[in-house]
N, C-alpha and C positions, 0 to 999 in steps of 0.2 A: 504494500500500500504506500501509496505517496503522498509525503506528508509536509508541510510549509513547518521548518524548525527554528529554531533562532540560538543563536552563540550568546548564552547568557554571562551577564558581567558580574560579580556581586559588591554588595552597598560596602563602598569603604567604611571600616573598622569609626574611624571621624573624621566627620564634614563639618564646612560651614554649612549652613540651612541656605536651603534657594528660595524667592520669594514666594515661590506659586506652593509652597506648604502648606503645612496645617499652623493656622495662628490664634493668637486669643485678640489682637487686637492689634491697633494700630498708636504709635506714639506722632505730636504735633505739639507745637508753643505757642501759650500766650503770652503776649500778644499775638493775635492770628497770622497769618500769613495766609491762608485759604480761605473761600468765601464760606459763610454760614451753611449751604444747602450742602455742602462736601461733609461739615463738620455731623450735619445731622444723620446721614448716609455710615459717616464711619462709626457714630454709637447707635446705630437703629438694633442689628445683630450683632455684633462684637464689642470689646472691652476698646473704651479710646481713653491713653495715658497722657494727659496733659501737662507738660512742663511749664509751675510758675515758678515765682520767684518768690512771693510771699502768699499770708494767708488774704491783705488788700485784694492781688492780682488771683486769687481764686475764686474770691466773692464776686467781683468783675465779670470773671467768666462764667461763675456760676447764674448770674443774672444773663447773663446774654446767652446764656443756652437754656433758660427755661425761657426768654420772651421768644423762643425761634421751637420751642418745644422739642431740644433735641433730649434725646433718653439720658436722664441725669443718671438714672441709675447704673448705666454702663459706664460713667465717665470715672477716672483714678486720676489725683492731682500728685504732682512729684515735686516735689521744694528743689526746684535746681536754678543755678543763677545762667543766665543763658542771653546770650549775644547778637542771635538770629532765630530767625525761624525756619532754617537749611537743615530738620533734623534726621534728613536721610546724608547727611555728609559729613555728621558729626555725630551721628546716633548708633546703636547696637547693631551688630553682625552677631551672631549666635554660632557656636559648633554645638555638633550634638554627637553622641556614642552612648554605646549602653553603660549607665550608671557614671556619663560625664555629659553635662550641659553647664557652655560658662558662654559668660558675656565677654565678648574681644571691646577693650578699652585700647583702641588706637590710639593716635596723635591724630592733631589738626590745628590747623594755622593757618585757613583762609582758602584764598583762591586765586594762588598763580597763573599767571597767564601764558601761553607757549603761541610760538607761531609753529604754524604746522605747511601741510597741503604745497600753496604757492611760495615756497619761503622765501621771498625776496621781499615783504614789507618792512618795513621798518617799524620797530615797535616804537608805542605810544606812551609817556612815564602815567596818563592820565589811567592805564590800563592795568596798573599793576600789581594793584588789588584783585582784580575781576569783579567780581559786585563789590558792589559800595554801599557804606552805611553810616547814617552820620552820626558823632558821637565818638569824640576823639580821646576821651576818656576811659570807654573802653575795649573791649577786645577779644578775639576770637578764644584766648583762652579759658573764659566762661564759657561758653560751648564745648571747650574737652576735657570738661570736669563732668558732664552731663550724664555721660555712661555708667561713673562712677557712683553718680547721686544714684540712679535707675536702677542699678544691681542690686547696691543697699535697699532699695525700698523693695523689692523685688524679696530678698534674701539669696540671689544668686551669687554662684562663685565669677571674678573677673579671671580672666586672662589678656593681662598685660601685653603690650605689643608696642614694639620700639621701632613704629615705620608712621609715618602719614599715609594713612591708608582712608580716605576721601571717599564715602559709598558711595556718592552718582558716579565716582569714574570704577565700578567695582561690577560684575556681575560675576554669579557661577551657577553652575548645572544642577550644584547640590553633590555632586560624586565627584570631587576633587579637581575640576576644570575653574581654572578663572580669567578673566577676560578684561582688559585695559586700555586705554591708550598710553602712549610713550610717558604720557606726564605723569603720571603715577610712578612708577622711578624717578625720574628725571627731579620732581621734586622732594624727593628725598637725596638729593646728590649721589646717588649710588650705582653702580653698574646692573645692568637687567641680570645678571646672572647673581649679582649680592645679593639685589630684590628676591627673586626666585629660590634661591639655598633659606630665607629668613620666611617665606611665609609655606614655603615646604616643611620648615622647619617646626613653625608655630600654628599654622592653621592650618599642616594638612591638604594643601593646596598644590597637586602634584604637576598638573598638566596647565600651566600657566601661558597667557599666550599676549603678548601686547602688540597693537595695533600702531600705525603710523598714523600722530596725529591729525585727521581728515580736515578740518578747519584753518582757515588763513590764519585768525588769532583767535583764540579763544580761552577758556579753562578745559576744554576738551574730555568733557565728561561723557563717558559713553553713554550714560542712559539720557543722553538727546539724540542720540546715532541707531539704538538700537536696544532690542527689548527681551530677553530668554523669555518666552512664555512656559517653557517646558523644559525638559533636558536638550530637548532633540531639533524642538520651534523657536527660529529667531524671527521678527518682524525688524524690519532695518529702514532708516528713511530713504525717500529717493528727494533731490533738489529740483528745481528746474534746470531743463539743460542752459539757461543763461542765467545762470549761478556760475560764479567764479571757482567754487565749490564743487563741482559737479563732478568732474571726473574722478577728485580726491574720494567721494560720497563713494563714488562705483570700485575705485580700488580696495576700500574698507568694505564693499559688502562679497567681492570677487574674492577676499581676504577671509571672513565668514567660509565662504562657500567652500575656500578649499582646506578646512579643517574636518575632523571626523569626532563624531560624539562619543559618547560613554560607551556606546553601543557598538563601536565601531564604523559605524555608513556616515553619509553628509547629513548636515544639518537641511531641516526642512523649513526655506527661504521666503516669507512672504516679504512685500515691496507695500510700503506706507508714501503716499505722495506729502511733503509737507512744503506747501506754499510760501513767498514770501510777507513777513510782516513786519508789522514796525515793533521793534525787538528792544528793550533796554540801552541807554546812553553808553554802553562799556560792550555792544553787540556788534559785532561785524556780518556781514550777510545775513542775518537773522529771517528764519523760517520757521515755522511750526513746529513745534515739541511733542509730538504724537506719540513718539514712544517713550514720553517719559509720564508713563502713567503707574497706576498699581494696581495688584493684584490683592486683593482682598478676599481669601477662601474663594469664594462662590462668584465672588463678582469681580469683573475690571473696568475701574474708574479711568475715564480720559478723558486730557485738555480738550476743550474745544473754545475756538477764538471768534466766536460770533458771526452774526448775519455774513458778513461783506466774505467770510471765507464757509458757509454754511453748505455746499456741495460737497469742499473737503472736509471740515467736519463729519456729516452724514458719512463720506468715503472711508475718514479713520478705522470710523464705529463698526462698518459692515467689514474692513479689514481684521479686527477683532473677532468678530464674531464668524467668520472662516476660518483664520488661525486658532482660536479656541470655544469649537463649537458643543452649545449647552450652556456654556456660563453668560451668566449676569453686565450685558455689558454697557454700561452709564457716562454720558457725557458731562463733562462740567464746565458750566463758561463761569468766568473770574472777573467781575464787574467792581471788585474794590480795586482799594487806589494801589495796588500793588499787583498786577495783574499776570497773567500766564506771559512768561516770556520767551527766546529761542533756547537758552542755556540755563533755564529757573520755571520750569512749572509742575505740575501736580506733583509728580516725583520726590521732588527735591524738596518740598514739604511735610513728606509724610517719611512712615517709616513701620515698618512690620515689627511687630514683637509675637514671638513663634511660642509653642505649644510644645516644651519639654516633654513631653509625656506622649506625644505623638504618636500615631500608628501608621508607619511609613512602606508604603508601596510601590517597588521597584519593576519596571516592565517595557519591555522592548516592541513598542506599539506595531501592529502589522500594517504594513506600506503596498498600495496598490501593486507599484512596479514591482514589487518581491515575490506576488506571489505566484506560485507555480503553477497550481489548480486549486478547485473550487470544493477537492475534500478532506476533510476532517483538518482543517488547520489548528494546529498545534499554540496550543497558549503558556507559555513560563510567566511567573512570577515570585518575586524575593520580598519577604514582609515582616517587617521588623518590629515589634511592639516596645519603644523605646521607657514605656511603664513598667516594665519586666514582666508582665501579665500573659500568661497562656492564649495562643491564637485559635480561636474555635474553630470560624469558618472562612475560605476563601473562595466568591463566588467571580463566575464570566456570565456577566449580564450581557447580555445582545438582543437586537432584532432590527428587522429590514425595517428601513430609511422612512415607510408609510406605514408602519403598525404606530399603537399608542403604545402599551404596556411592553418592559423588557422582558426574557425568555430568561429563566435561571440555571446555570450550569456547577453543582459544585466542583471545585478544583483538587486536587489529590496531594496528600503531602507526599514530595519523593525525601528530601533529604537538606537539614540545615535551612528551614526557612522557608525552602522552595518549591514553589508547587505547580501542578500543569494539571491540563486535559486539552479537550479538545473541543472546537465547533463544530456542528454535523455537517454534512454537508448542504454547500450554502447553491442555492437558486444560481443561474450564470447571469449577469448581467445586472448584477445588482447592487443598493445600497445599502450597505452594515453597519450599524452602529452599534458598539459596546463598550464596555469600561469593567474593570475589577471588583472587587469589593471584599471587605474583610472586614470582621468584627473577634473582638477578642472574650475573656472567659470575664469580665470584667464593664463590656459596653462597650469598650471604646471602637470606635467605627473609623472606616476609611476609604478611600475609595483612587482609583489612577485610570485618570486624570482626577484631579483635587475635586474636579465640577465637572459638569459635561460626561462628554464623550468619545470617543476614538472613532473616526468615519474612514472605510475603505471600501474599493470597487470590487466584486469578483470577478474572474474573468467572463469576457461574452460567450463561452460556449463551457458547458461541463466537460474536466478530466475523462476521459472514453468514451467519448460521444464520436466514433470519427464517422461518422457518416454524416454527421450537424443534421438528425433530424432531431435535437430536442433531449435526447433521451443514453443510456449507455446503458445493452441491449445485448441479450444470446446475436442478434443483427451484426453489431460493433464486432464480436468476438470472431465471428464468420469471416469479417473484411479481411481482420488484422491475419488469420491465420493463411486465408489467399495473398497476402503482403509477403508474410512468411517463405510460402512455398513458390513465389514467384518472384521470390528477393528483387520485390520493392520499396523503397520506400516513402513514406508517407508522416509530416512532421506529426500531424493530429493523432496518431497510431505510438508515436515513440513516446509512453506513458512516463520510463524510467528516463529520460534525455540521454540516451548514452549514443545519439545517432546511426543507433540500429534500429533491426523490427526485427523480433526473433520472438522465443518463446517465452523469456523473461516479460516479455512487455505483454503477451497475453494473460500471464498467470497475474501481473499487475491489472489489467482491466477487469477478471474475474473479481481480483478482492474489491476492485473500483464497485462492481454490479452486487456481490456480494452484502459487502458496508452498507 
């Protein structure tokens, strides 16, 4: 029988956490930096951690989140004294391993600027902050004390870390991949290979990969460039082609493309158009920030920059909702006086705080172009209950693309975690959707993809059907055996692809009619 297998990878030993996990909620500062209907969104279903400064600056907030009715009860205030409201570039990164969850307390000191792409400009001293803020008395290093405050309040362990390590210029897979551009070394003065020995060293972080800075000048933070939805899904911007920018854009996504994931295959490429807009006083060619949005369990929140670009807006949102289809996906336009900018929007405001206790699910999604035929494909999964809690059940949810209700399949423990079966055989020409599912002796639930679902085509005709009426038939079995004895051949017949037709390839269409 032929079967669609996959080369399974297993979950490193410790990782940082990737965004699209399992979290309890989302951390943000007051004073705001996002508009009011974001803040209501991130306490409706999850915990949101508010960084103030005092008990003043919590009553404050605490009045403007009950006149906007956002859920007070979800909201936790954290006494930290804090500089900006950038708290994904100075806030927690997470590693997790069984019986190890700590909070990575980096460094941070702002927003160097690099030239990158066209390197012939000339830098600007007016630039060399990156954002600006007024207030010359104080200083970015109240923001990197802020981890420290948060762990404390938490009761988590820190792990210390002697790098500037800036989240918006930061993503990973979650299994030991991380991703950069040049300035992430570069502003720590140190060689890419110092870089790479120090956070292999301390976070774990095996397969590191930095990017040539794609912008003329910027702070060069990748998650304006580009967005991991998955381990395996990148969403990357595209410019206008009369963007000065443009073909730097196409080398960094050419640069993507020819990497390979956890999984070993290429990463699967969607294309986000972002327009030009009028972008912050310290922005150079400034465009749409579409992938600097976030993942919140179930839902993905994205900038959107109003009426006059409301086509591409709508385009982002439908971009989303292809690349990760099933979840929750919510636009937000920024109508305060600080608004979504090219290298500062939704993103770079907010910030995940993960679910120690997690129940994390590893799986090598099945991809149209792989598969071989349309019977009994083969499903692996790796599932790690990070509460040290006994795994009961691990199911394959599926069903075709026009049913309502999913089809339950339980999954078989083979060994260490990992468990399989199989789909029956699936209809030719069709559309499948499914996803995993596990639940532990204790409740805790999970599912892979975090939301949604995993969408692939079958092939258009069924494994031993050669005659393509429909069907794989004592008929079929007839053909292939006159192939045989009249050593021809015929690709629809070569069940096992070894570019014969012999008798192997019939005792395979027997098990095909058989199954």
């Amino acid at each position: 029988m032929l079967i669609f297998t996959f080369l399974f990878c297993q979950i490193p030993e410790r990782r940082v956490v990737a965004e699209w996990e399992s979290s309890i909620g989302t951390m943000i500062r007051w004073p705001l930096g996002i508009p009011m209907d974001l803040v209501f969104e991130l306490a409706e279903d999850d915990k949101l951690f508010v960084l103030v400064e005092n008990l003043n600056q919590q009553n404050l907030a605490i009045n403007s989140f009950n006149s906007y009715q956002v859920n007070i009860s979800n909201v936790e205030f954290v006494i930290s004294e804090s500089y900006s409201h950038w708290t994904r570039d100075y806030g927690p990164q997470f590693i997790i391993g069984q019986d190890y969850w700590k909070v990575i307390n980096q460094q941070f000191n702002g927003y160097p600027e690099e030239n990158g792409c066209n390197e012939n400009i000339v830098s600007n001293t007016n630039y060399l902050d990156g954002r600006i803020i007024n207030g010359e008395s104080r200083g970015w290093e109240e923001d990197d004390d802020s981890n420290i405050d948060f762990a404390n309040y938490m009761n988590w362990d820190i792990k210390d870390l002697s790098l500037y390590f800036t989240g918006g210029n930061f993503m990973t897979d979650g299994y030991g991949a991380g991703f950069s551009t040049q300035l992430m070394a570069n502003e720590n003065e140190i060689t890419n290979n110092q870089f790479l020995q120090i956070v292999r060293d301390e976070l774990y972080l095996t397969d590191y990969h930095f990017f040539e800075n794609p912008n003329e000048l910027s702070i060069q933070h990748i998650d304006c460039l580009a967005k991991l939805v998955n381990s395996e899904t990148v969403i990357i911007k595209q410019v206008p082609q009369s963007s000065p920018e443009y073909d730097c854009i196409e080398n960094f996504a050419q640069a993507f493309s020819d990497l390979n994931t956890f999984y070993g295959r290429p990463f699967k490429i969607f294309r986000i158009y972002c327009p030009v807009i009028n972008g912050g006083m310290w922005e150079v060619n400034p465009v749409a920030a579409y992938t600097n949005s976030l993942i919140l369990n179930s839902k993905v929140l994205v900038p959107q920059y109003g009426s006059i670009n409301s086509i591409n807006d709508e385009n982002a949102l439908n971009i989303y909702r292809e690349a990760m289809p099933g979840y929750e996906v919510i636009g937000f336009y920024n109508n305060t006086g600080s608004p979504w900018y090219s290298e500062d929007a939704l993103h770079c405001r907010t910030i995940g705080i993960f679910n120690p206790n997690m129940l994390h699910i590893s799986h090598k999604s099945i991809r149209t172009e792989e598969i071989i035929n349309n019977n009994q494909i083969y499903i692996e999964a790796e599932v790690i209950d990070y509460s040290n809690t006994n795994i009961e059940s691990v199911f394959l949810n599926w069903k075709y693309e026009s049913e309502e209700s999913f089809n339950e399949i339980q999954l078989e423990l083979e060994t260490n975690n990992i468990f399989s079966g199989y789909l029956p055989v699936i209809n030719a020409n069709s559309t499948v959707n499914y996803f995993i599912s596990s639940i532990s002796n204790e409740g805790n639930y999970a599912t892979n993809p975090n939301a949604g679902f995993y969408v692939f085509n079958s092939l258009e005709i069924n494994s031993g059907d050669v005659n393509n009426d429909g069907l794989a038939n004592i008929q079929d079995v007839i053909l292939v055996i006159n192939l045989v004895l009249n050593e021809s051949y015929d690709a629809a017949a070569d069940l096992n692809l070894d570019n014969e037709i012999n008798v192997l390839d019939i005792i395979e269409l027997v098990n095909v009619i058989l199954n």
